[in-house]
C-alpha positions as CSV (number, residue, x, y, z in Angstrom):
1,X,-23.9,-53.9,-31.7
2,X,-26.9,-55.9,-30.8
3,X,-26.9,-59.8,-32.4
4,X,-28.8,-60.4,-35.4
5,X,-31.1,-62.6,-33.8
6,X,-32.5,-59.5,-32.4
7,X,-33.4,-57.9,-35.8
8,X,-34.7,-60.9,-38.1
9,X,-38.2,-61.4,-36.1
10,X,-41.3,-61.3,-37.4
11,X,-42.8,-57.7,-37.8
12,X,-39.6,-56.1,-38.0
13,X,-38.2,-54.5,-41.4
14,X,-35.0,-56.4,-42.9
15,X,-33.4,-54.8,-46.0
16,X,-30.7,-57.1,-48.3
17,X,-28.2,-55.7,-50.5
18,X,-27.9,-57.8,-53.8
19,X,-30.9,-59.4,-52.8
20,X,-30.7,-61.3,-56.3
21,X,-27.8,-63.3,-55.5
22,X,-27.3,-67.3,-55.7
23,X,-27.7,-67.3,-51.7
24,X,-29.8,-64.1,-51.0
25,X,-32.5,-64.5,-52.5
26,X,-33.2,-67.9,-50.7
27,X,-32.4,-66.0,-47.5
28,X,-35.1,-63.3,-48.3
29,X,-37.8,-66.4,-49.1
30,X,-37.0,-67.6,-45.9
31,X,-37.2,-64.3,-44.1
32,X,-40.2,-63.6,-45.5
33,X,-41.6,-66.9,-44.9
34,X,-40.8,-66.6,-40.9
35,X,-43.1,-63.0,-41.0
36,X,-40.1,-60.2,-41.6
37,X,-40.9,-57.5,-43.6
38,X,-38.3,-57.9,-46.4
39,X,-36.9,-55.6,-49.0
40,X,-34.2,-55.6,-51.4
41,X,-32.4,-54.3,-54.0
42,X,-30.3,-55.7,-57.2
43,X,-28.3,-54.1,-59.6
44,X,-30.4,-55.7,-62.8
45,X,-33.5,-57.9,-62.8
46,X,-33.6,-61.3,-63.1
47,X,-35.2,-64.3,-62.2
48,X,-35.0,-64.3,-58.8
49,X,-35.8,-60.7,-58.7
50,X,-38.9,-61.5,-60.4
51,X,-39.6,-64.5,-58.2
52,X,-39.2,-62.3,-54.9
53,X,-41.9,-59.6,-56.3
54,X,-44.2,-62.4,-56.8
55,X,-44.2,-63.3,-53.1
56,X,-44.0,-60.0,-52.0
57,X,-41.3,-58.8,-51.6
58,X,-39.9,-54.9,-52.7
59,X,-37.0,-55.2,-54.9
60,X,-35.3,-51.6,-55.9
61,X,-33.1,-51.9,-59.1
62,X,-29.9,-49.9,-58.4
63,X,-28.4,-49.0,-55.1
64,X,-30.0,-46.2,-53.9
65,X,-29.5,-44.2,-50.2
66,X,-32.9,-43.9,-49.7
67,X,-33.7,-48.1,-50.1
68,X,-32.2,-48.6,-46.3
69,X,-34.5,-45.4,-44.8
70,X,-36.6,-47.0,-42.1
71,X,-34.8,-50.7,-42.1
72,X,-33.6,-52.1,-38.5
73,X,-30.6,-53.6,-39.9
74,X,-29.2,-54.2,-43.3
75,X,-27.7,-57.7,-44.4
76,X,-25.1,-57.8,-47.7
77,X,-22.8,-60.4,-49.1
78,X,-19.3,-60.3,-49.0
79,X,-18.8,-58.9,-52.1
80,X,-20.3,-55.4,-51.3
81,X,-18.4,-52.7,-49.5
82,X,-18.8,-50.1,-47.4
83,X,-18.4,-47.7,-50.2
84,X,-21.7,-49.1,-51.8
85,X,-24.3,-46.5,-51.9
86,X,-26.8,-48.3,-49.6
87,X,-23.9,-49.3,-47.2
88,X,-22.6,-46.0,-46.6
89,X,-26.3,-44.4,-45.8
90,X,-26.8,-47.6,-43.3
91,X,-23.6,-46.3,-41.5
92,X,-24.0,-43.2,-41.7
93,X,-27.8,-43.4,-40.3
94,X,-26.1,-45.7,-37.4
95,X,-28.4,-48.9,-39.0
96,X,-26.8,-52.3,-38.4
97,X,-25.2,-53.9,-40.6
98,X,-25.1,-57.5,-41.1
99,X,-23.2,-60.4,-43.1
100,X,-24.9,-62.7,-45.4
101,X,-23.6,-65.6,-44.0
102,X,-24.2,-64.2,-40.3
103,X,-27.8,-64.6,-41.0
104,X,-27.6,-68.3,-42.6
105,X,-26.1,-69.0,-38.8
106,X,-28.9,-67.4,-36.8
107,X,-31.9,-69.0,-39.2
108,X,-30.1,-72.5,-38.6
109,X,-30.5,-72.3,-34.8
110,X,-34.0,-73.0,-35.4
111,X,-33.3,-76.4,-37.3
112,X,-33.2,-79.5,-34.8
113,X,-30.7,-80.4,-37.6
114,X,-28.1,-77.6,-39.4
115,X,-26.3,-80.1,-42.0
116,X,-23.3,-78.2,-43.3
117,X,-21.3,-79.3,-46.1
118,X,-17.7,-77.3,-46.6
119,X,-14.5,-77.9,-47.7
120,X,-12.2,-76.8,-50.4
121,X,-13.8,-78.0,-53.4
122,X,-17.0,-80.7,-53.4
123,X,-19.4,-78.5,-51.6
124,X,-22.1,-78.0,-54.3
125,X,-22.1,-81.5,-55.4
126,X,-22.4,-83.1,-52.0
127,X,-24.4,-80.7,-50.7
128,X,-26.8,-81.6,-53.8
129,X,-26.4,-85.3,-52.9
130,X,-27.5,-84.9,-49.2
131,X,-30.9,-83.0,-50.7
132,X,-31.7,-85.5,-53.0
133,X,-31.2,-88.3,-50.4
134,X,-33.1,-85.9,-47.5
135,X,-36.3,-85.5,-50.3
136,X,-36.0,-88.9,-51.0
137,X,-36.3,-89.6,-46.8
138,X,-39.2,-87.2,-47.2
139,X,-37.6,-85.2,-44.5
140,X,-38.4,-82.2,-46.2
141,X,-35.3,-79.8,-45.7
142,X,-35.0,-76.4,-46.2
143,X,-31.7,-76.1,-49.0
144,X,-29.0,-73.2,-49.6
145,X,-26.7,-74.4,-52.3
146,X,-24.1,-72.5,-54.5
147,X,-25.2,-73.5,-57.7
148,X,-28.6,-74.9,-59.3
149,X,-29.9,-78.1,-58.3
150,X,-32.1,-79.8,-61.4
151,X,-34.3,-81.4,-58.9
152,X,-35.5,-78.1,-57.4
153,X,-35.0,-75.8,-60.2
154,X,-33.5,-73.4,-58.1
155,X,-30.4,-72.9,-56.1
156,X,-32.4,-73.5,-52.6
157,X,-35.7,-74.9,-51.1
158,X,-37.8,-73.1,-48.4
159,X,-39.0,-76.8,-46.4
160,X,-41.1,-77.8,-43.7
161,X,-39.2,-79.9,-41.8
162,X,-36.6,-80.2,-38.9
163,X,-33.7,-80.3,-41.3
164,X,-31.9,-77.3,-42.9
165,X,-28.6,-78.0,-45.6
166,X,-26.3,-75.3,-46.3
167,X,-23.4,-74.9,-48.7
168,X,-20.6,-73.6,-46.4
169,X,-18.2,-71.6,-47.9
170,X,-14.7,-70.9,-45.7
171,X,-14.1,-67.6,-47.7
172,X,-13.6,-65.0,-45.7
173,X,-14.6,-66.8,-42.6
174,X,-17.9,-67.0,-43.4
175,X,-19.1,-70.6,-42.5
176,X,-17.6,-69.8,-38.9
177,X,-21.0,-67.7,-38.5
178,X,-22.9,-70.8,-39.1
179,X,-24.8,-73.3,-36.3
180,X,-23.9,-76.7,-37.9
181,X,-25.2,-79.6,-35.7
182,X,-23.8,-81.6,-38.4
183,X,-20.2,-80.4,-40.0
184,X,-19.3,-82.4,-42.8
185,X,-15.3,-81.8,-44.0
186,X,-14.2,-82.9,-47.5
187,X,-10.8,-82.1,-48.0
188,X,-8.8,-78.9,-47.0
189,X,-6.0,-77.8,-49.4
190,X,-4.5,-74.4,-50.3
191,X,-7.1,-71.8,-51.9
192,X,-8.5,-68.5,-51.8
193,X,-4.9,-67.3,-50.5
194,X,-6.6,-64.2,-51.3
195,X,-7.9,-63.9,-47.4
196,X,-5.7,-66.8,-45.8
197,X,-2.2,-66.0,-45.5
198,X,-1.1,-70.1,-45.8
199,X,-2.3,-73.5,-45.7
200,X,-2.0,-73.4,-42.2
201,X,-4.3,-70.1,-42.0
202,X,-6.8,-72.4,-43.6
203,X,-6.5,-75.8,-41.1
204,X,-7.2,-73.2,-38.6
205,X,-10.4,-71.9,-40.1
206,X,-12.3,-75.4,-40.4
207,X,-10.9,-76.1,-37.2
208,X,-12.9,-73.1,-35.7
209,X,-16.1,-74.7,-38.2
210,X,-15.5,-78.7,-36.8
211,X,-15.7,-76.9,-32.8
212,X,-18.7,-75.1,-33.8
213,X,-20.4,-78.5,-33.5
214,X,-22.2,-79.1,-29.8
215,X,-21.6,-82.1,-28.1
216,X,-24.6,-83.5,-29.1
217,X,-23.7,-83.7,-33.3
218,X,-21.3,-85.0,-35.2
219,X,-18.3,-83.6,-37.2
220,X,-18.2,-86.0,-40.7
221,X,-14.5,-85.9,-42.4
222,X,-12.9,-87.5,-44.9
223,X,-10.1,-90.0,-43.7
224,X,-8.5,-89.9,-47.0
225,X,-7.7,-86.5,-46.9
226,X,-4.4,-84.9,-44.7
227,X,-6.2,-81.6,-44.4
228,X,-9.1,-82.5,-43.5
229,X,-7.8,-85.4,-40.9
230,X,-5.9,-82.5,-39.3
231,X,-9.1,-80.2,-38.8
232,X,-10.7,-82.6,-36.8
233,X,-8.7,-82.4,-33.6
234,X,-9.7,-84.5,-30.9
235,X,-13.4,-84.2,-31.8
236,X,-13.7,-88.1,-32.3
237,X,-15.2,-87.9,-35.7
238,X,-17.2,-89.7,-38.1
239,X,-14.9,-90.8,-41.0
240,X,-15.8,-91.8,-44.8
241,X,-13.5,-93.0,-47.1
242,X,-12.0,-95.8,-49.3
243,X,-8.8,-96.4,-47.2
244,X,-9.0,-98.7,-44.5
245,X,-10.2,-98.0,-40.9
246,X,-13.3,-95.5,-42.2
247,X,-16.7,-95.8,-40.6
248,X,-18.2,-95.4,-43.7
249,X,-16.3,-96.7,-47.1
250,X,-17.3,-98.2,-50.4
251,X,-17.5,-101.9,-50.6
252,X,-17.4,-104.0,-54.3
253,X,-16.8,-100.6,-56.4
254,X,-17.0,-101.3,-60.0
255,X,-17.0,-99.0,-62.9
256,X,-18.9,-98.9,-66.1
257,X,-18.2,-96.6,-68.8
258,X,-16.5,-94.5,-65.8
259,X,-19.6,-94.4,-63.7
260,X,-19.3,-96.2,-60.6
261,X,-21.1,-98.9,-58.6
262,X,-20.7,-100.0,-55.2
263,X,-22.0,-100.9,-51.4
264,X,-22.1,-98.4,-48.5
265,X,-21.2,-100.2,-45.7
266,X,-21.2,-98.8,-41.9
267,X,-19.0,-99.8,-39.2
268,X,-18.7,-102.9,-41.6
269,X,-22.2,-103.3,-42.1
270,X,-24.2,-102.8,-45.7
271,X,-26.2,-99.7,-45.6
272,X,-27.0,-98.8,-49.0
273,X,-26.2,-100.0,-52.8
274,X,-25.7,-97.1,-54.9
275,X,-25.4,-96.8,-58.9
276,X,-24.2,-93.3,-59.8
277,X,-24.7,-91.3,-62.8
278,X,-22.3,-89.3,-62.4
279,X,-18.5,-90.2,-62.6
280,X,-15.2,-90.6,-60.9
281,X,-13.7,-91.5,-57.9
282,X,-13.9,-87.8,-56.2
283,X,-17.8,-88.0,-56.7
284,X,-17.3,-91.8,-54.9
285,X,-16.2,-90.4,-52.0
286,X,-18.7,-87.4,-52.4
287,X,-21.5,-90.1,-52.0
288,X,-20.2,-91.2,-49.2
289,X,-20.1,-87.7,-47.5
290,X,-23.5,-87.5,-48.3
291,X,-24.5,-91.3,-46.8
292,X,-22.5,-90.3,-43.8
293,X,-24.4,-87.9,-43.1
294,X,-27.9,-89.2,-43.8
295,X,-27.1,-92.3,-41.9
296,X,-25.4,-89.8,-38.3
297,X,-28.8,-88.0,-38.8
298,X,-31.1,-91.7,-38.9
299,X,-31.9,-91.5,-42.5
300,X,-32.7,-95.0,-43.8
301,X,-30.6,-96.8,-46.2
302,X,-33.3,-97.6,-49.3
303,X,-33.8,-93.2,-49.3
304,X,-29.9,-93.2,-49.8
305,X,-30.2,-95.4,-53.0
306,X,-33.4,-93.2,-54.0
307,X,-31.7,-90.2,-53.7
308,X,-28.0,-91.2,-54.9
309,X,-29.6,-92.8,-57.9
310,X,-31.6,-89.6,-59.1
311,X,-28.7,-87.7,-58.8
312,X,-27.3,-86.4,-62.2
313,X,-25.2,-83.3,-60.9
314,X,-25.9,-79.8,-60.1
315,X,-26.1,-76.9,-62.5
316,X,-21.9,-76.5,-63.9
317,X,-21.0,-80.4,-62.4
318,X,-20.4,-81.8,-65.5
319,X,-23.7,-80.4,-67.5
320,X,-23.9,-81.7,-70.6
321,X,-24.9,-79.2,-73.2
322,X,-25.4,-80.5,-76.2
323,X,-23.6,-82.3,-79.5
324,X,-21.4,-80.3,-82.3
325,X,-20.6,-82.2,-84.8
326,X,-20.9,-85.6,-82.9
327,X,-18.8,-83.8,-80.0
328,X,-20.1,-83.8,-76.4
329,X,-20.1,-80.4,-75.5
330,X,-20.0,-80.3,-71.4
331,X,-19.6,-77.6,-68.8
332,X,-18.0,-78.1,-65.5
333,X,-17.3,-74.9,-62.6
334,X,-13.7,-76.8,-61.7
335,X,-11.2,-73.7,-60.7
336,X,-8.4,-75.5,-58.6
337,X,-6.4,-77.6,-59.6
338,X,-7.5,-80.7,-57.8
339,X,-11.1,-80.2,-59.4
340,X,-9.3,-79.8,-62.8
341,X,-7.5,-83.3,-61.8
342,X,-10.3,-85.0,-60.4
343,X,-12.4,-83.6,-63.8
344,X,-10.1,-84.6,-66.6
345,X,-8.9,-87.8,-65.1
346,X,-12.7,-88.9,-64.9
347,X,-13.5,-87.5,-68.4
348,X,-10.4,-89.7,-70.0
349,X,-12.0,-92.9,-68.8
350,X,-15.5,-92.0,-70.2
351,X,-14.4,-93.6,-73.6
352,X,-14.2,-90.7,-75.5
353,X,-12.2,-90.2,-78.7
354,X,-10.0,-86.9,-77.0
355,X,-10.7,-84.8,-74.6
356,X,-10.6,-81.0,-75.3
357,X,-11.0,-78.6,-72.5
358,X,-11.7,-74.7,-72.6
359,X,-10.6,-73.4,-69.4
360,X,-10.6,-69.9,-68.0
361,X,-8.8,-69.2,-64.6
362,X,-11.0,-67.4,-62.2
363,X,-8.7,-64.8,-60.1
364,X,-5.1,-63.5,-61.0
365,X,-4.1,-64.0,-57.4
366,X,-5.4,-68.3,-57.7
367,X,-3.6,-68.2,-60.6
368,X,-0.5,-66.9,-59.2
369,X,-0.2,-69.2,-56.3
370,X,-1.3,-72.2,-57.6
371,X,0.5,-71.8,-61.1
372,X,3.2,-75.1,-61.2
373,X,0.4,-76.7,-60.3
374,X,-2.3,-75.8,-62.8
375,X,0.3,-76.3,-65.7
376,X,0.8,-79.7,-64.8
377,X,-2.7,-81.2,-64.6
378,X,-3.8,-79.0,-68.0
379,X,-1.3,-81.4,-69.3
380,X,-4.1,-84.2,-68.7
381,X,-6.6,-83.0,-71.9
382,X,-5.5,-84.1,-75.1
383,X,-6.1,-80.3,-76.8
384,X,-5.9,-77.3,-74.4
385,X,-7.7,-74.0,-75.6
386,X,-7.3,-71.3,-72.5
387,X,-9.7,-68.3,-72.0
388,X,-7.9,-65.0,-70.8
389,X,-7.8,-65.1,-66.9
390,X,-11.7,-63.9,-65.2
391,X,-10.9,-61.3,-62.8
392,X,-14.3,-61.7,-60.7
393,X,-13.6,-59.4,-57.4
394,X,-9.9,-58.5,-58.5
395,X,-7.8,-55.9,-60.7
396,X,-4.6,-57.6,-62.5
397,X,-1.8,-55.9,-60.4
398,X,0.3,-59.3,-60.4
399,X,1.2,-59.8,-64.2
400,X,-0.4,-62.7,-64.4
401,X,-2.1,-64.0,-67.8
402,X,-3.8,-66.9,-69.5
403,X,-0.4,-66.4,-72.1
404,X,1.9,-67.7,-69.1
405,X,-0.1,-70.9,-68.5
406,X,-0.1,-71.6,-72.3
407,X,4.0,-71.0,-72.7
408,X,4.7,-73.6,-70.4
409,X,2.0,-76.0,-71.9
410,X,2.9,-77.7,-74.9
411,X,-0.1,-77.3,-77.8
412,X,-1.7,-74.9,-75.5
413,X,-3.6,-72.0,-77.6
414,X,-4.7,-68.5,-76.2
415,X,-7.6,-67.1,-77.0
416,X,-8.9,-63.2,-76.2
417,X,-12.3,-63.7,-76.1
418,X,-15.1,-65.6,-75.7
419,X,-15.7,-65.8,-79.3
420,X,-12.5,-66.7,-80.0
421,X,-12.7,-69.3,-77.9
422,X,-15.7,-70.9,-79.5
423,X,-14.5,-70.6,-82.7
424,X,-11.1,-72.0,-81.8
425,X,-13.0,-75.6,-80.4
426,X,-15.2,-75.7,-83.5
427,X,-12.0,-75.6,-85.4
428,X,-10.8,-78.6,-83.3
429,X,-14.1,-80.4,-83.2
430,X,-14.0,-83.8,-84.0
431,X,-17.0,-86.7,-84.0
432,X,-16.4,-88.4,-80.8
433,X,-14.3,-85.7,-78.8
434,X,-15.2,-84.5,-75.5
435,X,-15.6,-80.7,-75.5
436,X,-15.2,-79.1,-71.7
437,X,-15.5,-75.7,-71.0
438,X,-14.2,-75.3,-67.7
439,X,-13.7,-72.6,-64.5
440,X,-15.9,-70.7,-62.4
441,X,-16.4,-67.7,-64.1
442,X,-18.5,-67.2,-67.9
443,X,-17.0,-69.6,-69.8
444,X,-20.2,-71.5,-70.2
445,X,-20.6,-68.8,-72.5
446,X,-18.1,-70.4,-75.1
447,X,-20.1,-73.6,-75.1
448,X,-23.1,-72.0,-75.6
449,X,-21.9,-70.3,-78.5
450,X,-20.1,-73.1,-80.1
451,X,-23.8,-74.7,-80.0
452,X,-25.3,-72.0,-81.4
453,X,-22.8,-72.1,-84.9
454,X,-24.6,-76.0,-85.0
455,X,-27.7,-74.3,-85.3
């Protein structure tokens, strides 16, 4: 099969399966935008459906055969299967067909700078960082992000200038069909054991993503983190981090109400003085990720205090919600247990009265592999409510329940629903408490209807 490069050129007739996703429907904006003849289907309309018509763009609700007749190559995301409709009549008409994410690589070789942001959890936030700071530069960047981003009401930006930033996801493999000039590395810990068979499985794979770098960029990793220390190699890296012997650390950190304050200093040197709004030290050394790479790519120090400054999280990074009952009501999309750590150990120094988290595991099989350790951190909240288990791409073969996490928990409650759930955390509502709902599936939901019993 021909590359894709050879399909995506201006004139020629692309066709996207769930065009209405978080990163496809940027992808068919920028498509469109380069002079490709773009259509797409999505199983309901929404937003970004609506959005795409009004540039354009042919979106078919439903999968139908007929939607690929006459398209040079079809492009879906990882979650559709051959056994989708559309898919099956691409094949069977002998029509290429293309990854999402092998796309995203061939539209960054066209960026002097591809800025990708991966690693097991962190992504979204830095990524979101390194856009604020890049508009604050007036760079201009092209953005693909896996969540919303206040700042550009959207999920992704369709820029001007020489700089793309991309969310890059090691799921499946699919950063590895990115062009990264720049490859930032967070941290690298067990997850998604779904596709990698081990820990070491995953070292590999953002090993392959650090040596997709040319000689000419940089690879940005964080010292503080084993994993990510060992995907580096002997690629002589830029390092960020708080421990000693980082080319990039925090200098004079001091905390307020659990929001921090501190320099950025280079190779010793002050870069950047950066207030954040948002808290804990995880998002500390998020920051720096970000600065590290604005300051490899010759972005000045004063548009790293602009854009750190404005920053207030992405859409599901600690959103606050509203009040019920004088308790804070905020979402968050933590699903490993490091998040969950990182999240509840920053929300117990915000000063609150107690801290009670909602959380819903996303995926039987995370659940599963990561148990001992998510019974230990949802120890950290002061009242535990947990949401049955959100299956997302998988069918419960394993056994494995919401029940079994609140047995070993003490004052852990259940809850089968949604609804449940709300009503549950407006029974333990109290003036001054900290309400999280938490994971990366609907729980948002619960919030949203606790809210809506205020009303």
């Amino acid at each position: 099969m021909k590359e894709i490069q050879t399909y995506i050129k201006p004139g020629l007739r692309v066709h996207l399966v769930g065009v209405g996703g978080v990163s496809m429907a940027p992808l068919a904006e920028v498509l469109h935008g380069r002079g490709v003849k773009v259509t797409g289907s999505d199983l309901h309309e929404s937003p970004a459906v609506e959005h795409l018509r009004s540039l354009g763009i042919s979106v078919t609700i439903g999968h139908l055969p007929e939607s690929v007749k006459g398209a040079g190559c079809v492009i879906r995301t990882a979650a559709v299967h051959d056994s989708n409709p559309e898919i099956a009549a691409a094949l069977e008409a002998g029509i290429p067909v293309f990854q999402r994410a092998q796309a995203w690589g061939a539209i960054m070789s066209h960026y002097k700078n591809a800025l990708c942001v991966a690693g097991t959890h962190g992504k979204t936030t830095t990524t979101a960082m390194c856009t604020h700071i890049f508009l604050a530069a007036g760079r201009d960047p092209s953005v693909m992000l896996g969540g919303t981003l206040p700042i550009l009401g959207a999920g992704h930006r369709v820029g001007q200038g020489d700089t793309m930033i991309a969310e890059s996801c090691e799921y499946c493999n699919s950063f590895l069909s990115f062009c990264p000039t720049v490859a930032v590395i967070l941290n690298v810990e067990e997850d998604h054991l779904d596709f990698f068979r081990d820990l070491d499985d995953i070292k590999a794979s953002f090993r392959r993503f650090a040596q997709l770098v040319p000689a000419s960029g940089r690879v940005i990793l964080n010292g503080d983190d084993p994993g990510a220390r060992g995907a580096a190699g002997d690629l002589n890296p830029f390092v960020f981090g708080l421990e000693d012997g980082a080319d990039c650390t925090a200098e004079g950190l001091t905390w307020e109400r659990g929001l921090p304050a501190f320099d950025i200093a280079v190779h010793g040197e002050k870069y950047a003085h950066v207030s954040l709004s948002v808290g804990g030290l995880h998002n500390v050394s998020n920051a720096l990720a970000a600065a590290s790479a604005a300051y490899v790519l010759g972005v000045p120090g004063p548009a790293v205090e602009k854009g750190l400054s404005a920053f207030t999280g992405a859409g599901r990074r600690f959103e606050r919600k509203g009040v019920f009952r004088g308790a804070e009501v905020v979402d968050d999309y933590a699903h490993h247990p490091q998040e969950l750590r990182a999240l509840l150990t920053s929300a117990r120094q915000m000063g609150y009265q107690r801290v009670v988290c909602a959380f819903q595991p996303h995926t039987y099989s995370r659940t599963r592999d990561l148990f001992d350790d998510f019974v230990e951190v949802l120890k950290l909240p002061d009242r535990l409510v947990l949401a049955e288990i959100f299956p997302a791409r998988e069918t419960d073969t394993l056994g494995m329940s919401s029940q079994k996490l609140a047995d070993r928990i003490p004052g852990a409650v259940c809850c089968a629903g949604l609804e449940e759930t709300a009503r549950k955390l407006a029974e333990l509502a109290r003036p001054g408490d900290l309400i999280l709902t938490v994971g990366a599936g609907d729980i948002v939901r619960a919030g949203e209807l606790l809210l809506q019993m205020e009303a």
